[in-house]
Structures are given as C-alpha cells and as structure tokens.
N, C-alpha and C positions, 0 to 999 in steps of 0.2 A: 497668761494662765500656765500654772505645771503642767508639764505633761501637756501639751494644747492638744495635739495630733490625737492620743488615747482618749483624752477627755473628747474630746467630739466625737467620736466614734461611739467609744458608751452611750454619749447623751443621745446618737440615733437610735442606737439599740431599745435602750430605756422609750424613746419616744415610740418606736413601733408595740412595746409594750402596752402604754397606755394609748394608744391610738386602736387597739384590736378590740373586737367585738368579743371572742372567747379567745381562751389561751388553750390553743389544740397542742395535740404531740409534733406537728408536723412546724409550726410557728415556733415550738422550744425549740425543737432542733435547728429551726435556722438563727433564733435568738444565741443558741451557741455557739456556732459558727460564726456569726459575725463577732463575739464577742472574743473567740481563739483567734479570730485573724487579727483583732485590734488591740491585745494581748502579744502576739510574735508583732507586729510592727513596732509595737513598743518596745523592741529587746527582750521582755520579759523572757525569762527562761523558760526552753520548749519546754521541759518535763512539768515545772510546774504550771504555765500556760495549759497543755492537755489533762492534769490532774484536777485543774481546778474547773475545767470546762466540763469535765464528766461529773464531777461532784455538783455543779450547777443543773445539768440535763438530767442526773438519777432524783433530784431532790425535787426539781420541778413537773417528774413526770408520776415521780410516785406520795408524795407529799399531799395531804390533803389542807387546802387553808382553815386556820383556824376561825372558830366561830367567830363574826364579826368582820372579817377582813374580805374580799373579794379573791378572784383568784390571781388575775393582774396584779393587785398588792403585793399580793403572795411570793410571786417569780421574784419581783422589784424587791423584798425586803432575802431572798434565800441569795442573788446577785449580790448584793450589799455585805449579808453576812459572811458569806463564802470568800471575796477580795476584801474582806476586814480578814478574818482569819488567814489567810493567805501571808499577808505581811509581819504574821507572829505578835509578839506583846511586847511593844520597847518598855526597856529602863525610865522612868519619867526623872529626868535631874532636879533635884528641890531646890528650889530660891531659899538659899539658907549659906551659912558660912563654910568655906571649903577652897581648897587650893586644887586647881585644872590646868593639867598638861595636856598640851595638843601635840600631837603630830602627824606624820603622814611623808608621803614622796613629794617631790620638787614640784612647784605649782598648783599644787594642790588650793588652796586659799585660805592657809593656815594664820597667817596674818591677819586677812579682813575677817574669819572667823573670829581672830580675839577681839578684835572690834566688836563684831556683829555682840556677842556673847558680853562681854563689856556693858553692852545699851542694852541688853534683855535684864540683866540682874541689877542697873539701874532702876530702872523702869519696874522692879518690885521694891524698889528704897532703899537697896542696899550698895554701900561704900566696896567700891571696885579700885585693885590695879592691876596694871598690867607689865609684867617682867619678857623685857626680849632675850630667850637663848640661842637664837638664828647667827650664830657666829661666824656662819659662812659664805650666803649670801648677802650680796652686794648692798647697802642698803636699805637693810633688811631692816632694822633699829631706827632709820628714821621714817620710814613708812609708819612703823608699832607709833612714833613718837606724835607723828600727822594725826594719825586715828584718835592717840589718848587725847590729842590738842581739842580736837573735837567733839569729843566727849565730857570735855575738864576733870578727865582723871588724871592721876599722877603715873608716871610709866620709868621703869628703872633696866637695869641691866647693860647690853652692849659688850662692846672688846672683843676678845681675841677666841678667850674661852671661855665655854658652854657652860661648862659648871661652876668657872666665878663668878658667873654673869647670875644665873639661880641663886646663888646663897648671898647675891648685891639684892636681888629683888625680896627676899626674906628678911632680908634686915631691914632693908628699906620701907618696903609694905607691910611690914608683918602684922601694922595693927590695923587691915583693912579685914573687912568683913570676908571678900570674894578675891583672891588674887589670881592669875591668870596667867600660864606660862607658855610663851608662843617660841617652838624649838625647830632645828636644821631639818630640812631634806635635804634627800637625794634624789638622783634622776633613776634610782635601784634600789632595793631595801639591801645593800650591802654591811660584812661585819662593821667597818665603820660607825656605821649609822646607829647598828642595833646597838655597837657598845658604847657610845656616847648617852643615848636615851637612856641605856641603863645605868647610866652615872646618873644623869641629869634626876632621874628618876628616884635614883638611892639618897640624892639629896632633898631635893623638893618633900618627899615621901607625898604624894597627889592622894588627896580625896578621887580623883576621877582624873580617869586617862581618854581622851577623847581623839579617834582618829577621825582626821579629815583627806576625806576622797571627792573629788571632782566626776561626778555624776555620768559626765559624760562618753569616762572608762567602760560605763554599762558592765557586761556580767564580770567583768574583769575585777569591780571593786570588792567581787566575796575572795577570788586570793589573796588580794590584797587582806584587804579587813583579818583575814584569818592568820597570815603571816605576822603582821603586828600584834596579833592578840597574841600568838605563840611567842615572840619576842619578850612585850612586856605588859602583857595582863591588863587588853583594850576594853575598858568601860562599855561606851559606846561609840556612836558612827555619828559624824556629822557630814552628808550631801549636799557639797555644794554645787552652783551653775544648775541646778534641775530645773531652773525657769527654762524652756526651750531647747531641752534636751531631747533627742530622740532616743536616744540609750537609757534615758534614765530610769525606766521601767527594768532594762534590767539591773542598775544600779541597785532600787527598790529589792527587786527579788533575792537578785543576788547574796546581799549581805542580810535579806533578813534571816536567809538560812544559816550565818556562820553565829557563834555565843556572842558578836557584838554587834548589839541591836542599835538602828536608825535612833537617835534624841534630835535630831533637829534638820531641816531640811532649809538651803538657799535657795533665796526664790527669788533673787534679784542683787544690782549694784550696792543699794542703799544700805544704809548699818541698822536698819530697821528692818530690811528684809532677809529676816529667821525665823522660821516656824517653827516650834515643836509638832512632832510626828506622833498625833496620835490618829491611831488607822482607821478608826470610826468616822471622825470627821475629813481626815483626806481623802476617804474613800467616796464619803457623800459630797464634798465639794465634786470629783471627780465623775461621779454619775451624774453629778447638776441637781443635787437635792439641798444642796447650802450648809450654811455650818454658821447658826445664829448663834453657838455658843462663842466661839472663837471673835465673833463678830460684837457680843455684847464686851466682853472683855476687853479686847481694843477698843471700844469707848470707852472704857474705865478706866484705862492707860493714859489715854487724851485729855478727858473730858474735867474740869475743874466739877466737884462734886455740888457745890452750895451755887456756882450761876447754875450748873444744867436744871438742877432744883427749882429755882427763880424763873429760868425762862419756861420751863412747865407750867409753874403755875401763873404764870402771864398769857401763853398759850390756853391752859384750859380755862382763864377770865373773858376769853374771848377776844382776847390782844393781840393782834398779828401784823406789823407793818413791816417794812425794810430792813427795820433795825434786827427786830429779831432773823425775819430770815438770813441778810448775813452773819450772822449768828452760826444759822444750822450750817451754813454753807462753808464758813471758817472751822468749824467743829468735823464735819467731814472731808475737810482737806486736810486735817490732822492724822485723821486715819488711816492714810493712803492714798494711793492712785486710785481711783475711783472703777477700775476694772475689775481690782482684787477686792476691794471692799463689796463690789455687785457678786463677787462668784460666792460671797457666804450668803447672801439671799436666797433662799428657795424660788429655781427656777427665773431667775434674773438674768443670770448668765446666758440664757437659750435666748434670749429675748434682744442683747447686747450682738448686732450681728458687726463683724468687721472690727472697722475701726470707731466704732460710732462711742463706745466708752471713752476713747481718747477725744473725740468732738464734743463729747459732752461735756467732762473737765475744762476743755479750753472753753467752753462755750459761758461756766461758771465762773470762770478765771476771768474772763470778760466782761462779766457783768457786773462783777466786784471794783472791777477797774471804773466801771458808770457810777455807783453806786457813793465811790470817792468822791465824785464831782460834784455831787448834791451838796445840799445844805442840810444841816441834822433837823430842821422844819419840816423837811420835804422828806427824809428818810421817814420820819414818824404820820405824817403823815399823807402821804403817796396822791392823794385826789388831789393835790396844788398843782401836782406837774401838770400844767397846761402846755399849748406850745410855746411863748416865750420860752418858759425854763426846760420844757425839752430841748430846744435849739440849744441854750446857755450849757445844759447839762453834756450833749453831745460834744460840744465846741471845750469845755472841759478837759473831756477824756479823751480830746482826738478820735470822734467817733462821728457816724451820721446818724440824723433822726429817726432813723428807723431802730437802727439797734436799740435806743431806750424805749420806745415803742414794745420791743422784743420782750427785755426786762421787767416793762409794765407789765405784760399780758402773761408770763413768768408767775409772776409775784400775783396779781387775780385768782391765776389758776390754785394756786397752794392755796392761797388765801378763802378759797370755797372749798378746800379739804378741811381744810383747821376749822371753818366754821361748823361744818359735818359734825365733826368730832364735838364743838362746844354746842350746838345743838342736840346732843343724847346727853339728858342732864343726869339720866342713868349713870353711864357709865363714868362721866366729870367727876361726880360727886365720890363713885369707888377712888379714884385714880389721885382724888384731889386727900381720901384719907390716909391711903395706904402713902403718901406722901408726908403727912403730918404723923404718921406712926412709923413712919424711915423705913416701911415694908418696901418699896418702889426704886430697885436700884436703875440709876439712869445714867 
C-alpha cells in the first residue's frame, strides 16, 4: 500500500469514528490529534499538517450535518474533503498526441518512468516511442532499450550528445502518436545541467515537461520541483518509489505547494505500477474508503470486452463451473497484485490483515496450477471429481489430496454466490438487458 504507515493510522482514526456512539467536542479533538500526529510521522509539512488539522477540528465542531447524513458521516466526509483539498488540483495529462520530456537529478527514475508512461498511453491505443537523451550516464540507452523491448515499442537516440540524440528521436519517431524523451541528471541541479535541458528543450519544443523526483527526498522534493520549474517551465511532477515511503507524505505536500503539480505517482517495480494522482480518490483509497472508479477502469484496461460479455451472460444463465471461474481468476491476476486491487474496494483493505493478500494470491496461483491437471470434463463439470480423479488430479499437479479437496470447497462456495445472484430473476433480467442495450460496461 502507499503510504502503508499513514494509511493505517487514518484507517484508525476513521474506525473510532464510526465505532462512537456521538461525535462530542471532546472525541473531535482527539480525532485531531491523532490525525496531526499521523500527518508529521508521514513527513507531511508541519505548517500544513497543523493548518489542516485546525480546519478539520473548526469544521467539525462548528458544522451542522446536512439534512440526511448523520453526524459521524459528517466528520468522515469534512476529513476527506479537507486532505483532498490539501493536495491542490493537479494538471490531468490527456492521452492524446504530444512530445514529453523528463527530467530531474541523478536516480531519480527518469528511465523506468519513460517506461512506466510508455505502457500507460499504450494501454489508451496509442503508438509510443521512446528517445534516449541520457548521454552521460553509463548505460543509460540500453536500459531505455530493455524497457522499449518490452513494451514492442521502437526506441531511438543514444551517443555522445544530448541534442543529436533528440533531433535522431524526431526523425526517427516523428510519426508516432506519443514520443517520449528520457534526458541526463545530475547528482546537483548545476549550470551544466540546466543549460543542456534548455537545449534539449529548444529542440524537442515538449508539449509537457515532466519532472521526476523520488519520493523518498520528502519535503526536499518542493526545492527541488521549484528549481526546475524556474529553470525550464516544469509541467508537472511525477513521484516515484512512494510505495513504502515514509517521506512521501512530505513528498505529497511538499510539491503540491510549488506551480508544478503531482500527474502521476510510482507505486511499485512494475511498468504498470503508475497511477495518475487524482486527490479524491488517493485520499479515499487512503482513509480505506476504496476507489471503485480507478478499479472499474483497470478492468477495462484488461478485460477483453465481448468474452467479459459472454461470460456474464453465462453467469446470470445460471452457469458456473471451473471453467468460468478460472476465468474470473485469470482476469483478476491481470489487474494486479491482488493487495492493490483489494485497497480500491471499500473497506477491503481493513479486512486484508498482514500478509494474508499475498497468501491469497499464492493461494489462487495454486489452484490454477490444480485446475491444469484436470481434464476439460471435469473442469465443466466439477461433481465427476470423485477420489480416483482427485488422487490423479493431485499426482498431476504435484499436490496432495487435500488441496484439491481445498479448491473443490473454493469453487461450492462461489458457486452458492453466483446461484444468489441467478436466483433474483429481478435483478437478471435488468442486468441481462442493460447488456443487450451495451448500457453494462464490464
């Protein structure tokens, strides 16, 4: 999780909220308090940390809940709005055609950024490449090259110098949709630095200037941020490493104060772990209130549009055996690690204690591994597995009898959910039109 350390702390706070009988003055105030102490352990900067902790305690004490809502609601939705506004209003970058320079200081992760950013504007259908102007570090161009290989984009640039290398990537790429320019640090923002970028710059001519800062600078990343923007006229901010950052709250705050606002936040190794920052939903991820919008979308990213279709309407016919469930089970390991995909669920995440999202996973990854061993008979229809073919099935996978045993009892359980569901012929029959009217995005 981002931020894991703040985030748990909120989720207590929030949890003594709904856990209280009334919401007294004396309850706000200590709701404050814990939420300023897990606000400064996050780096967050003191002054906004204590501005935004008084603006929560004046709102909650003098605020009457509006008609309909409780007063509990109430504290929970003015905490919510308070650290959404906190974070300011980023830039949203549009999937659409445009040339993006990156830069930043030395280690930063200006490289696996262009990666990262690469598979996001994929992933809206659009034709990417990617240009290396990193002329100075070591290696720097076969890394960018690694990345494109595995993407199947084409990647250009390299040699000696910065600005032949940009005007090889403009000739080169010029008739891609998205081009991508990944340029030098330093271990300083020295003149060097700044007058190369503004070469690089003066050629390229960049739709979008994007600095990348490593999160884990904490409040340090707003001189920075602001130094570069004074240099050469920084778009916005992309944070990396804020999975398991303990700075990165000030990271957060830090730069949301300078004119170059957060666009996207690293939340992991993977060239698919990039979020765009928008503070509504990081904030509610962050209290543990979920973010089903971010969550329907990565389905929509994944998901082949005409099977999810199909196996819907197979599910609400009242069809459920193996096959479909590895189905769901292959469709949700597309979406992620199954940690991150439970923290857009409301209230999921609280429920996830430890390491039990990672035994879960393996515990699916497992059972997919059983599920091979079968015979497509026996996937379809599940009541043949007697013990013969449980033995055959286990001796298959390299398993014991019991784990298929595990799997069976698995597969029942869903299997009296989905029937739930096709037993309200109510609700089938809406679910089964707004499908046939393409109302139903899945």
């Amino acid at each position: 999780m981002v931020l894991d350390s703040l985030s748990s702390a909120l989720r207590a706070t929030m949890r003594k909220i709904a856990g209280a009988s009334h919401i007294s003055p004396e309850l706000v105030k200590e709701l404050v308090r814990d939420i300023q102490r897990a606000l400064l352990q996050a780096d967050v900067n003191v002054k906004l940390a204590l501005d935004l902790s008084k603006r929560i305690e004046s709102r909650a004490l003098e605020e009457k809940a509006p008609a309909g809502m409780t007063a509990r609601e109430h504290v929970v939705r003015i905490v919510h709005s308070e650290m959404v506004g906190a974070l300011g209003v980023p830039r949203e970058l549009k999937p659409g055609a445009q040339k993006i320079m990156l830069v930043g200081l030395y280690g930063q992760g200006k490289t696996t950024t262009a990666g990262k950013l690469a598979k996001w504007f994929q992933s809206k259908g659009l034709s990417v490449g990617l240009t290396g102007a990193d002329v100075h570090r070591p290696a720097a161009f076969e890394q960018l090259s690694q990345l494109a290989a595995q993407l199947n984009v084409p990647v250009a640039g390299g040699g000696s110098d910065a600005v032949a290398a940009a005007k090889a990537g403009l000739t080169e790429l010029g008739e891609l949709e998205v081009q991508i320019f990944d340029t030098a640090g330093r271990h300083a923002l020295d003149t060097d630095l700044i007058d190369e970028m503004k070469a690089v710059a003066k050629v390229i001519q960049p739709d979008e200037i994007l600095l990348v800062l490593d999160a884990t600078v904490g409040q340090q990343a707003g001189p920075q941020a602001a130094a570069f923007h004074e240099a050469v006229g920084v778009t916005g901010v992309v944070l990396t490493k804020l999975d398991g950052s303990a700075k990165g709250g000030g990271a957060l705050s830090a730069v949301a104060e300078t004119q170059a606002p957060v666009m996207f936040v690293g939340t992991g190794e993977m060239l698919d772990a990039l979020e765009r920052l928008e503070p509504d939903r990081f904030i509610s991820r962050l209290l543990g209130m979920g973010d089903l919008q971010s969550l329907l979308e990565r389905a929509e990213e994944v998901m082949d549009a005409d099977k999810a279709e199909e196996t819907a309407k197979r599910l609400l016919s009242g069809k459920f055996s193996l096959v479909e469930m590895r189905e769901q089970m292959e469709a949700l390991a597309q979406m992620g690690p199954l940690g991150k995909v439970m923290e857009m669920i409301p209230g999921m995440a609280s429920m996830m204690k430890g390491n039990q999202a990672e035994a879960t996973q393996e515990k699916l990854e497992r059972f997919k591994v059983l599920m091979n061993s079968m015979t497509q008979q026996e996937m379809e229809n599940p009541k043949l597995i007697k013990r013969s073919r449980l033995q055959r099935i286990a001796a298959g996978a390299g398993a014991d009898v019991q784990e298929v045993r595990e799997l069976l009892a698995y597969y029942n359980k869903s299997r009296k959910m989905m029937s739930s569901l096709g037993g309200n012929r109510r609700m089938q029959k809406q679910l089964m039109r707004q499908m046939e009217r393409g109302e139903l995005n899945l």
